[in-house]
Phi, psi and omega in degrees: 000142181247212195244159152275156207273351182237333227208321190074355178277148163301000189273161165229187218119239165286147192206075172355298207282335207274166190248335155276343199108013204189120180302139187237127193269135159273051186287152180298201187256027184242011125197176222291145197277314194277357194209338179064052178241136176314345205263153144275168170097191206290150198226088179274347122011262186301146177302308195247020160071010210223140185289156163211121195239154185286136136045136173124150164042035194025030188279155156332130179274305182326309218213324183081027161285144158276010189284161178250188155122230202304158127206148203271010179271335178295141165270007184232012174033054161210143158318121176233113177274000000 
């Protein structure tokens, strides 16, 4: 489990210190930053409704595909590794 990224608790959710409002996890790129969950797709976590998973093994943080181009997981509708 990782820290937030503003605060250091493990917990997630509500967060004083994050400029959104919400604890952001320094997690690898096997789960969601906001909620530390595996899955893709909606995130009620996250600011922008979407799983976002950390960094790594060159996968999409959006969708965990390695293809590049479209993804339809993205809020910005690209693979962002």
């Amino acid at each position: 489990m990782g820290k937030c990224r503003y605060c250091g608790s493990s917990l997630y959710g509500p967060c004083s210190a994050s400029p959104h409002g919400k604890h952001e996890h320094i997690n690898n790129h096997s789960e969601c930053e906001f909620c530390g969950s595996v899955l893709y797709g909606v995130c009620t976590y996250n600011p922008d409704k979407k799983h976002r998973h950390g960094h790594g093994e060159d996968q999409c943080i959006w969708c965990g595909s390695t293809a590049i181009g479209a993804c339809v997981l993205s809020p910005h509708g690209k693979h962002e590794r």
